[in-house]
C-alpha positions in Angstrom: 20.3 18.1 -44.9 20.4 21.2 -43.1 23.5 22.1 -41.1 24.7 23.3 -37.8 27.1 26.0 -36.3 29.8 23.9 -35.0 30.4 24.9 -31.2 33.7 27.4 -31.5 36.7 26.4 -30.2 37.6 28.6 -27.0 40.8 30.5 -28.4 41.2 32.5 -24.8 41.8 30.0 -22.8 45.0 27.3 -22.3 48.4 27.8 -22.7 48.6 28.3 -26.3 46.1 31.8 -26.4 49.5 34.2 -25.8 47.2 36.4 -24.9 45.1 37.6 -27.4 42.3 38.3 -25.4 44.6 41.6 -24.3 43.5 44.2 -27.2 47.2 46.0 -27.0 48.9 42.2 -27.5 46.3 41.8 -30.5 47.7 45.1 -31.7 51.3 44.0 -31.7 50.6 41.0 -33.6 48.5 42.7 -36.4 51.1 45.9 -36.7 52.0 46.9 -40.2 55.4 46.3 -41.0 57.8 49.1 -41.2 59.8 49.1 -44.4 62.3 51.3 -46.5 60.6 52.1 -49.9 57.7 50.8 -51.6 57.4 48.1 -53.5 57.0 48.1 -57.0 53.3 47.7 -58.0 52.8 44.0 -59.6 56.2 42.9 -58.4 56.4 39.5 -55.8 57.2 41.8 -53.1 54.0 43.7 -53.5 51.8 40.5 -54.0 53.7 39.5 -50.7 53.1 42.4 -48.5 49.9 42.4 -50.0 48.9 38.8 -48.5 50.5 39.8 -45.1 48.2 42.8 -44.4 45.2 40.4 -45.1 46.4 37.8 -42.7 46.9 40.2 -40.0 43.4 42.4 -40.8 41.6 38.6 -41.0 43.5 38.0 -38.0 42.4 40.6 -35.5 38.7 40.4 -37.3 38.2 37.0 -36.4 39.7 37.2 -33.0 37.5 40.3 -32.3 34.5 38.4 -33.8 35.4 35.5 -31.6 35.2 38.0 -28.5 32.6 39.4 -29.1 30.7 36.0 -29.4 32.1 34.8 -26.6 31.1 38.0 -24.9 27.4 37.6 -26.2 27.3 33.5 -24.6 28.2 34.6 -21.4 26.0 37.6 -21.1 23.3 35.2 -22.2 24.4 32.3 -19.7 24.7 34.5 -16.8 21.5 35.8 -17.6 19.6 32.5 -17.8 21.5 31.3 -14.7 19.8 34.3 -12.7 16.3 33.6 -14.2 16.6 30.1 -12.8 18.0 31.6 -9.4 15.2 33.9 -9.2 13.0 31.8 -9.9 14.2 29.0 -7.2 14.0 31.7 -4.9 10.6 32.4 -5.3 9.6 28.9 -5.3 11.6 28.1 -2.3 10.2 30.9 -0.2 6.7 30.9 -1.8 4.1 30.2 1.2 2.7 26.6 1.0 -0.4 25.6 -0.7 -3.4 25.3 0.8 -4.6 22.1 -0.3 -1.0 20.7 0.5 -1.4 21.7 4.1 -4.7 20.0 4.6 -2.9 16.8 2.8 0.4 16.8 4.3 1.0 13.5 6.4 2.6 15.6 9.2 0.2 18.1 9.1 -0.2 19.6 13.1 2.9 17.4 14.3 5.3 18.8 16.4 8.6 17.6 14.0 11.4 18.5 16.8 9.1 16.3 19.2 9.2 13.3 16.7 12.4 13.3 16.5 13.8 13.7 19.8 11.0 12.8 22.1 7.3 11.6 22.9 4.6 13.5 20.5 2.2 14.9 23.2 -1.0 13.8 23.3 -3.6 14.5 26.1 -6.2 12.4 24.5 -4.2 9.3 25.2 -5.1 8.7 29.3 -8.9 8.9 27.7 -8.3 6.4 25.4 -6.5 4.4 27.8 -9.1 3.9 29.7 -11.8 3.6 27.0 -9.5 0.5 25.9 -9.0 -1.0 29.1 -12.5 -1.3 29.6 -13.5 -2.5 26.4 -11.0 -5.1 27.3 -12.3 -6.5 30.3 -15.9 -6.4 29.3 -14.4 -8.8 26.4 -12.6 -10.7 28.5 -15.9 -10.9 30.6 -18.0 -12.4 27.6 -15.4 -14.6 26.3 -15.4 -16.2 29.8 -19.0 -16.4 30.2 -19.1 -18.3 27.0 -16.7 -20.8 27.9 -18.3 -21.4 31.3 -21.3 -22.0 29.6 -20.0 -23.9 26.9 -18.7 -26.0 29.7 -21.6 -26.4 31.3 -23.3 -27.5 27.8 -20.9 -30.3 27.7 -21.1 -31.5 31.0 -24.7 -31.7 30.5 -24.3 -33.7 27.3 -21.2 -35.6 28.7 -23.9 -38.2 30.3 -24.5 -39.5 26.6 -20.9 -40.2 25.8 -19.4 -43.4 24.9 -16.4 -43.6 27.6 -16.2 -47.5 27.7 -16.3 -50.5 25.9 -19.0 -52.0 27.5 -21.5 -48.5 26.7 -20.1 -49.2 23.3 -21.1 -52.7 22.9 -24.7 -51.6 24.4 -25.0 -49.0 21.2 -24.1 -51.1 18.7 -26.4 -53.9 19.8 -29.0 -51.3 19.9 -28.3 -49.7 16.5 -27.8 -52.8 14.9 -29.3 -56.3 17.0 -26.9 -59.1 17.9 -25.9 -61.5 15.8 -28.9 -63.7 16.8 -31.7 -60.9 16.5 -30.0 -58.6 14.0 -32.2 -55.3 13.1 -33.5 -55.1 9.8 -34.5 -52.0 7.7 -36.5 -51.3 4.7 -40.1 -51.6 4.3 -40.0 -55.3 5.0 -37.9 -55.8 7.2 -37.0 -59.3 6.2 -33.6 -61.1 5.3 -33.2 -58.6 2.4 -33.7 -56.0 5.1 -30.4 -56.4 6.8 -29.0 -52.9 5.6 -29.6 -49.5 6.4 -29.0 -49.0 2.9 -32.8 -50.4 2.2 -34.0 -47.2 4.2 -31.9 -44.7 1.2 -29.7 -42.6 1.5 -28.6 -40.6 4.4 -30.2 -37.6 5.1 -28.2 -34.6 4.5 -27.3 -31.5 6.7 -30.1 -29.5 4.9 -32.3 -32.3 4.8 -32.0 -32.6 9.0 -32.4 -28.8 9.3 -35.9 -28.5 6.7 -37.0 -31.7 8.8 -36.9 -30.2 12.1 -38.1 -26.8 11.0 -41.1 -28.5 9.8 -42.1 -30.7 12.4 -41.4 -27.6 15.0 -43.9 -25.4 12.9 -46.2 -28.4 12.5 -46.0 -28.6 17.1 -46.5 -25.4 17.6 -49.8 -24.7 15.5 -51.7 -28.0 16.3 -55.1 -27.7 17.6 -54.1 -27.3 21.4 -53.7 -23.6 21.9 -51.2 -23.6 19.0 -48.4 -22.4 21.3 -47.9 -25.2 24.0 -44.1 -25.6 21.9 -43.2 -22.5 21.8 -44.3 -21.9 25.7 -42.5 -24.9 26.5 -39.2 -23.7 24.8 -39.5 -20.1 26.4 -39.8 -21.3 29.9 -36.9 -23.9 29.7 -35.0 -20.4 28.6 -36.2 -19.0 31.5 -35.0 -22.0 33.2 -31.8 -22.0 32.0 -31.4 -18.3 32.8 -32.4 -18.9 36.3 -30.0 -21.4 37.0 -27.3 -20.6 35.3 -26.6 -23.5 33.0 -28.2 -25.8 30.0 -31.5 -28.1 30.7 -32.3 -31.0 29.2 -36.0 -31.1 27.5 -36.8 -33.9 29.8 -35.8 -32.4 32.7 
């Protein structure tokens, strides 16, 4: 596998550097050794003076190679760091978009008025009073309904069962007594005694197609065709006049 560069260890720095990042401290440690005669060539003393020269020149090589790579980092760092200030900066003070000012949320709002007070708004007696009277003319309807839905049942209340006795008068009607019972079904015998001999009960549909028919079949007979629907305008007209729900009979 291919390797790395391990990160270098940061010899200038800490307690332990003794201060090699000082070039005249680098040149005391790395100093050739004074000494009195020269070794004989070959002999232990040589090999050993020998080894010590290349300790000190790997020394000061590796220490200035290790500056000058630290040197290069932080040039390169500091250099990046400014790109990204710059370009902050020119994001930060860039004039806003146009599309994001049409889109803002608080686009035209006054912030320091949100904040510490009432946003001004000189539309708001106008709609005021644009609300105030569609509430009252709703208020108006609602009540004319329920007056006339009170008249409806007042007119209808005369058909109400409010007693026992008015009770005992519609069953016997529905059904007979228990010496003339009413009977149902095409006969109308003893195997007529249920009004389940007529069918089923109509349903809600059923009632609704019933009545449209026989209302058609009123208003075109032979008479004019339109005596019904005369009939149901002017008890309109009635109703209108008067202020409140007529019977048919009436």
């Amino acid at each position: 596998m291919k390797g790395i560069l391990p990160v270098p260890r940061d010899v200038f720095s800490g307690k332990g550097t003794r201060g090699l990042d000082n070039d005249e401290v680098l040149e005391k440690s790395t100093k050739t050794a004074e000494r009195h005669g020269e070794a004989k060539a070959g002999s232990r003393e040589a090999w050993k003076i020998k080894l010590a020269e290349q300790r000190k020149r790997n020394l000061k090589e590796g220490v200035q190679e290790l500056k000058s790579r630290q040197l290069k980092t932080k040039r390169r760092m500091e250099a990046q760091q400014a790109q990204k200030y710059r370009e902050h900066e020119d994001l930060v003070s860039r004039p806003e978009r146009e599309d994001e000012r049409l889109t803002a949320p608080s686009n035209g709002l006054d912030l320091d008025a949100l904040y510490h007070g009432s946003v001004p708004d000189p539309s708001r007696g106008f709609r005021l009073a644009a609300k105030r009277e569609h509430t009252a003319a709703f208020e108006a309807s609602r009540a004319a309904d329920r007056l006339d839905s009170v008249h409806t049942l007042y007119t209808h209340a005369r058909k109400f069962i409010v007693n026992p006795q008015q009770l005992d008068a519609a069953v016997e009607e529905a059904f007979g007594t228990n010496e003339n019972p009413a009977t149902f079904g095409p006969g109308h015998g003893e195997e007529g005694t249920s009004i389940w001999h007529d069918g089923k009960p109509h349903s809600v549909q059923d009632m609704l197609n019933s009545a449209n028919r026989a209302r058609s079949q009123k208003a075109m007979q032979n008479t004019g065709g339109y005596i019904a629907v005369n009939q149901e305008r002017i008890q309109k007209i009635a109703e209108a006049l008067t202020g409140g729900k007529m019977d048919k009979d009436s």
